[in-house]
N, C-alpha and C positions, 0 to 999 in steps of 0.2 A: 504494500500500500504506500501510494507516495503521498505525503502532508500538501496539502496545497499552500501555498505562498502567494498573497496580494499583490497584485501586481504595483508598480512602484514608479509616479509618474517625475521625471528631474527636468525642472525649465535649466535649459540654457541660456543664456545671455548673446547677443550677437558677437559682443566680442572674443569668447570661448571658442565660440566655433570655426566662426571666421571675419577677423579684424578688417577684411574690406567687402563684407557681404553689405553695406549701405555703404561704401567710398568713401574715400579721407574721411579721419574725422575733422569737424569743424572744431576749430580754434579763436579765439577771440584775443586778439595779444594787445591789439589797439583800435583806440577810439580816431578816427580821423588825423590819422600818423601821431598820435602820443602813446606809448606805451602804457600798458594797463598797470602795469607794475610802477612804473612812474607814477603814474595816478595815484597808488595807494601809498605809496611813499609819502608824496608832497600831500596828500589832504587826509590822509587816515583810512582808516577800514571800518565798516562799511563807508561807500559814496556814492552818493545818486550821480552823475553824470548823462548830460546833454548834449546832444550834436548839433549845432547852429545849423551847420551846412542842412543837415535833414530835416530839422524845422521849414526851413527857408523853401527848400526844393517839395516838400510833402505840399504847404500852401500854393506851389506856383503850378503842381499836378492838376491840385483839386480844383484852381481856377482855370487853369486853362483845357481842361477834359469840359466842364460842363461850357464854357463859352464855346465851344464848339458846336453847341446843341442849342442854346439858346443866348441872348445878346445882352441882357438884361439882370447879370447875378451879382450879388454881394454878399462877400462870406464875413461871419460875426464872432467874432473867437468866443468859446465857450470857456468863461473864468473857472466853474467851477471842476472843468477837467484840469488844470494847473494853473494857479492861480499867482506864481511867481512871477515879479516885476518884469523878470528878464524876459521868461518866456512869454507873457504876452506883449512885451516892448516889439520883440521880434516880428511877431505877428501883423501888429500893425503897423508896424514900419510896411511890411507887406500888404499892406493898404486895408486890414480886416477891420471891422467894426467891433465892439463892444457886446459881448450879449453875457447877461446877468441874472440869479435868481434870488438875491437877496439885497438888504439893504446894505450889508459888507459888501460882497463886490459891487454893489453901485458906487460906493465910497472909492473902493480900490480904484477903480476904473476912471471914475474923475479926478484923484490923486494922481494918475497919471497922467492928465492933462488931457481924456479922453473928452470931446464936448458931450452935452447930453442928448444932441440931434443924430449923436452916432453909436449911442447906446440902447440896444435892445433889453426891455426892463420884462422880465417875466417870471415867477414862481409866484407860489397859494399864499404867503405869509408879508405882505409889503407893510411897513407901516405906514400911518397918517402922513409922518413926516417926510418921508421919503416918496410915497405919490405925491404931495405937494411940493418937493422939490424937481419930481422928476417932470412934472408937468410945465414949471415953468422954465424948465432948460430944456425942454420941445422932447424930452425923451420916447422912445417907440413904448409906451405901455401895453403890454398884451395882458389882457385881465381872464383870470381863471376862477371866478367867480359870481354869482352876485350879489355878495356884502361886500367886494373890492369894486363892483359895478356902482352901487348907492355911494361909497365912497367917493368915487371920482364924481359921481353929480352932483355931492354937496361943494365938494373942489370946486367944480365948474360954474356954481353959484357966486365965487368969489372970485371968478377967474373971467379977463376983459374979452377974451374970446370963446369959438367952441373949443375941449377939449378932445385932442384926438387919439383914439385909440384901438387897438387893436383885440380881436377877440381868440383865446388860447381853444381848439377844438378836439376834444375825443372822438376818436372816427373810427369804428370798424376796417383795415386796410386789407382786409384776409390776411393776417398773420396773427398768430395766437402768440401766447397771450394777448389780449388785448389793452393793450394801457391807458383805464379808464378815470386813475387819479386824480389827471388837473383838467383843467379847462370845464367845456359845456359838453354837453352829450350830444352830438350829430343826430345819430338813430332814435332817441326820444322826443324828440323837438326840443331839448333844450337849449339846442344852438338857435333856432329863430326866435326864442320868445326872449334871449337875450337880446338878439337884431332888433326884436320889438321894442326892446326895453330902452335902446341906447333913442330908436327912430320918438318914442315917448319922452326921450328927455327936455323935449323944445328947443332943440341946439345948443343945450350944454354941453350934447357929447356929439362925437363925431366918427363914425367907425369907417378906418380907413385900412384894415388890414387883417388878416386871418391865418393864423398859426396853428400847428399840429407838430407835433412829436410821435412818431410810433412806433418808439422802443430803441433797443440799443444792441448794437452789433447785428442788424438789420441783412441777411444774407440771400433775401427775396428783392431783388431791383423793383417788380412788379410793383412790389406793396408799396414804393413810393408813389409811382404811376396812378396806384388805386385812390391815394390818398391825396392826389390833385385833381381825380376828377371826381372826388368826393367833395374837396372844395371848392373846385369850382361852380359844380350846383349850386353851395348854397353863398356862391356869388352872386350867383344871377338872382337868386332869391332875395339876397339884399339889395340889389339895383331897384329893382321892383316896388321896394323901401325908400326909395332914393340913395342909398349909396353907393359910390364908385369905388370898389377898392384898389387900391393901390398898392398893395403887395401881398403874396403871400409868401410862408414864413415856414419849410419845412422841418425846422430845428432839424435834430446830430441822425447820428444813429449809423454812421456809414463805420462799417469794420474796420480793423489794422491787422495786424500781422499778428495777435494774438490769438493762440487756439484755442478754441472753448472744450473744458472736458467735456468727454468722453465722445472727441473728435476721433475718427482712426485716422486723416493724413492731418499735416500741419495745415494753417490756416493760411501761408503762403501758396502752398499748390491748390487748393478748394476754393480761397473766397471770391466773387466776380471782381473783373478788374472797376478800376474807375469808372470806364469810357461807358461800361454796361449799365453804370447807376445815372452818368449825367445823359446816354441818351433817353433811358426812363422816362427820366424826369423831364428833360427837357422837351422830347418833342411831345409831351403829353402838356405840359404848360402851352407851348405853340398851336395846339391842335384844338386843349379844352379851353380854354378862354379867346377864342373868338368872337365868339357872340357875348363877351363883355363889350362895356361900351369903350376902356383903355387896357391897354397891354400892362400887369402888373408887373412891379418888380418880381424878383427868387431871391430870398433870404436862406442862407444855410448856416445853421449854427454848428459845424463841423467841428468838431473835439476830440475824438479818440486815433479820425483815422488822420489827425495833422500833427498829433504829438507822442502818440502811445511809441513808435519805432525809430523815435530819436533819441529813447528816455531808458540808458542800464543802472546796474545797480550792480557795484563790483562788492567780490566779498573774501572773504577769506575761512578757510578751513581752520577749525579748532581744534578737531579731535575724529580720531575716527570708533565706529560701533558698532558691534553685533547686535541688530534684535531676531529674536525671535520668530518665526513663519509666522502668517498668516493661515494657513493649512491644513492645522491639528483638527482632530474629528470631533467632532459634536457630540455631547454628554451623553453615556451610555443608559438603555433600560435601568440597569441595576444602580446606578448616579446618574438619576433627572434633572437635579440641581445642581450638577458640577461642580461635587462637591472634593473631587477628588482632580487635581490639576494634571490635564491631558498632555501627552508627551509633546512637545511644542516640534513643528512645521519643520522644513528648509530653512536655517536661520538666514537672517538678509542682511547686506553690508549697508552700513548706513554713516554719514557721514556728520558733523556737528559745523554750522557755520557761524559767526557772527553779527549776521542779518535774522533776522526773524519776520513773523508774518505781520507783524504789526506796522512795518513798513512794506507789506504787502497784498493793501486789500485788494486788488484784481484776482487775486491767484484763490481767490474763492469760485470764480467764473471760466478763469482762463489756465493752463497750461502752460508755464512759461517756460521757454530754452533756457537751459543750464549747460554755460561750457566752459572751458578751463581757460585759465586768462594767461596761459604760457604752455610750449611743449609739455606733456609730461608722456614718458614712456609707459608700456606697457596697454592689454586689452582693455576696452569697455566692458564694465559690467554693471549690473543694476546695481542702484543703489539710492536708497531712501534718505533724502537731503530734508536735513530736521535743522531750525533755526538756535536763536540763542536765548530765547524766553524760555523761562519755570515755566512750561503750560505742556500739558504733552502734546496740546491740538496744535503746536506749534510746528506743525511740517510743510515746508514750501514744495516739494514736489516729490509722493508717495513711492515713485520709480523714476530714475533718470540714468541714463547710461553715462557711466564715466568712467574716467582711465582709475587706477589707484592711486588717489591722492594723498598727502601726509599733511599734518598741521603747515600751515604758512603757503602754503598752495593758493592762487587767486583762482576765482572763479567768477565767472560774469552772467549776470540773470539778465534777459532782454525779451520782449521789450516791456519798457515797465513805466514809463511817460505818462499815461495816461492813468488819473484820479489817486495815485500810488503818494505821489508827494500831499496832495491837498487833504487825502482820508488818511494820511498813516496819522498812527496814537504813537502819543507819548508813555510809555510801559516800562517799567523799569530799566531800561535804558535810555541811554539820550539818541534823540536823532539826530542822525550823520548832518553831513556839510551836503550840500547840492553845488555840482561843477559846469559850466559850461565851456563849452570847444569852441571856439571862434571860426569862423572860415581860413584863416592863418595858420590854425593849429595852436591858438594859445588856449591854457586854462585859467579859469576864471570864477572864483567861488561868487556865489548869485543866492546860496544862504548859507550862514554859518551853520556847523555844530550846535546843540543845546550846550545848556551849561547851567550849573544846581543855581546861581543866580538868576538865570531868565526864570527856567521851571516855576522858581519859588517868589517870584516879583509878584503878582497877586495872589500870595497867601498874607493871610493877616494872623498873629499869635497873640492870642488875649495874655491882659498882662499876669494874670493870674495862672497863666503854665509858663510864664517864660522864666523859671527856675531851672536848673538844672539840672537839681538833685531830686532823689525821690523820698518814701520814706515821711518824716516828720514835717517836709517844706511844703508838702502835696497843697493847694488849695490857698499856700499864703499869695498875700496880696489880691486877691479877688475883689474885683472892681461892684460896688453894691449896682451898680447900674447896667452894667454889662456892655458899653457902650465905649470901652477902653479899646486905644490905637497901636499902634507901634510907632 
């Protein structure tokens, strides 16, 4: 009698097998001729760095692929995808407009010396004071409400002309989900009885413009296409009202180079090129607004796909680590509870970086390349790249093929431009320095490091803890009114 024996499945790695079954591996040694290792020299480890050059040429893409299609576009940098001085400097130097979701970057944006007739003002939360500034600096208000609509008519009460404004629309594009958070509801009538609302204000208001967003990382061209000739009806709709609108306003949503899990190819070889999105768009603007009574402007509020693959994030190895497979079998009849710890998996090589996901919020959406930021010999092999936060949910990517690395190793995440600088948290560490590359090839820090004085500049310590000691001191000096400064 022969015992039987379970059969025994072993992943390979590509580089095990064979080191050029995908071809060279990619290396990243430098940013636009400076050395990556230079880099972490002169500014530290981690560093976000920026490519002028790719800023510069991504903007002159996305304008010159959609003027192709149509004659009539102006693009609006979206603040809240990187809201650094430099990088929107860049921008509009590049001739982009201003587009904004708070009363912070409306601030940021006029501090730049941005006028307010070239500022696109949109999100659900504005306050008082900021629709009445924005009104009287001609700003593009696009309202996503109607307690921000009564708002602006009490405005418009005090205000020597009509105010003009634009309306933010939810539209069904045929893409799921559908993103039905801001603005009015198209398919309920809530978009006309707004139109109604504004034609009822007796010329206090004036609706000159109509905006939609339909999502982000948008990989249907179509669904742009859908969603101009969804506004375009209820232009005509408004005409009918007496208004002529004057532009509509596609906001972002156009892709970059990052791949969204549980992609199987990278999002360079799958996602349509440019030319496919501004003909969409384009000749379906040309084609549906004809029978308006003027040819609208195209507003685009382009943000991920003009900054996200200008934008790395070098880092540095700390340590390397064996975990555990994934693999081990599931609690037996006789341990339902599993109470009894199951022989653990194929262990996996894993590595410890410096960076953490906390300067990483895209990589909840996206897959980012991880490669080595200089030669290093030997095969790729998977390996679980785990950051430098106390969290365990701290893993920047589950599986990554890499060579074997040692402590002091660079390694470079890309692309990571987009919303990475503007949402990363402050978490037990400080955040790095942000670099930018000039077209020259110089660097150029454009935000410093943190440091325990910034962190701690708006905390306040009642005087009653600012003892030192513990023990018998606890509670002395305690302010009776509670209203003590530092």
């Amino acid at each position: 009698m022969i015992n039987y024996v379970a059969p025994i499945i072993v992943r390979h790695g590509p580089g095990g097998v064979n080191p050029h079954a995908n071809g060279a591996r990619r290396v990243v040694d430098a940013i636009d001729g400076v050395p990556v290792t230079a880099l972490l020299e002169r500014h530290g480890s981690p560093v976000f760095v920026f490519s002028e050059g790719r800023l510069r040429a991504a903007c002159r893409r996305v304008r010159a692929a959609f003027a192709a299609h149509y004659d009539d576009v102006q693009l609006a940098w979206s603040y809240k995808t990187n809201y650094l001085r430099a990088i929107c400097r860049v921008f509009h130097q590049e001739g982009s407009w201003a587009e904004v979701v708070s009363d912070f970057e409306y601030e940021k944006a006029r501090n730049l010396g941005i006028p307010g007739a070239r500022i696109v003002f949109n999100g659900p939360n504005k306050s008082i004071a900021a629709l009445e500034r924005a009104v009287d600096e001609e700003a593009l208000i696009q309202v996503d409400h109607f307690e921000e609509l009564a708002a602006l008519e009490a405005i418009a009460k005090q205000h020597s002309g009509p105010v003009r404004v634009a309306l933010r629309i939810s539209l069904d594009a045929g893409i799921r989900p559908v993103w039905s958070k801001f603005g009015f509801c198209l398919e309920n009538g809530e978009a006309m009885r707004a139109v109604r609302t504004i034609a009822g204000s007796r010329g206090g208001l004036q609706l000159i413009g109509l905006h939609c967003h339909i999502g982000t990382c948008i990989l249907a061209p179509e669904a742009y296409a859908n969603a101009v000739r969804r506004l375009a009806g209820l232009a005509f709709e408004a005409g009918a009202a007496g208004f002529d609108i004057e532009y509509f306003n596609l906001g972002g949503g156009l892709p970059s180079g990052s791949t969204l899990h549980g992609a199987v190819f990278p999002a360079r070889q799958t996602n349509p090129g440019l030319d496919v999105y501004a003909r969409a768009i384009g000749e379906t603007m040309s084609r549906e607004t004809r029978r308006l009574r003027r040819k609208p402007r195209l507003f685009l509020e382009t943000g991920r796909a003009l900054v996200d693959d200008a934008g790395y994030l070098l880092t540095t190895v700390v340590a390397n680590k064996t975990f555990p497979g994934g693999n081990a079998p599931a609690p037996s009849a006789w341990d339902p509870k599993g109470l009894v710890a199951p022989p653990s998996g194929t262990p996996v090589n894993g590595v410890i970086v410096d960076a953490g996901v906390h300067l990483l919020y895209t990589g909840a959406w996206y897959r980012f390349d991880v490669l080595p930021g200089r030669e290093i010999a030997g095969p790729d092999i998977p390996t679980k790249l785990c950051g430098c936060l106390c969290m365990n949910i701290d893993v920047i990517r589950e599986e990554v093929p890499l060579p074997p690395v040692r402590p002091g190793d660079p390694l470079v995440i890309h692309p990571v431009g987009a919303y990475n600088v503007s949402q990363s948290m402050q978490f037990i560490a400080y955040r790095p320095r942000v670099v930018l590359i000039d077209e020259q090839g110089g660097d150029h820090v454009i935000r410093e490091k943190e440091s325990l004085d910034y962190i701690e500049e708006m905390e306040r310590l009642p005087a009653y803890l600012r003892c030192a000691g513990v023990g018998d001191a606890r509670g002395a000096g305690r302010s009776s009114t509670g209203n003590d400064h530092e």
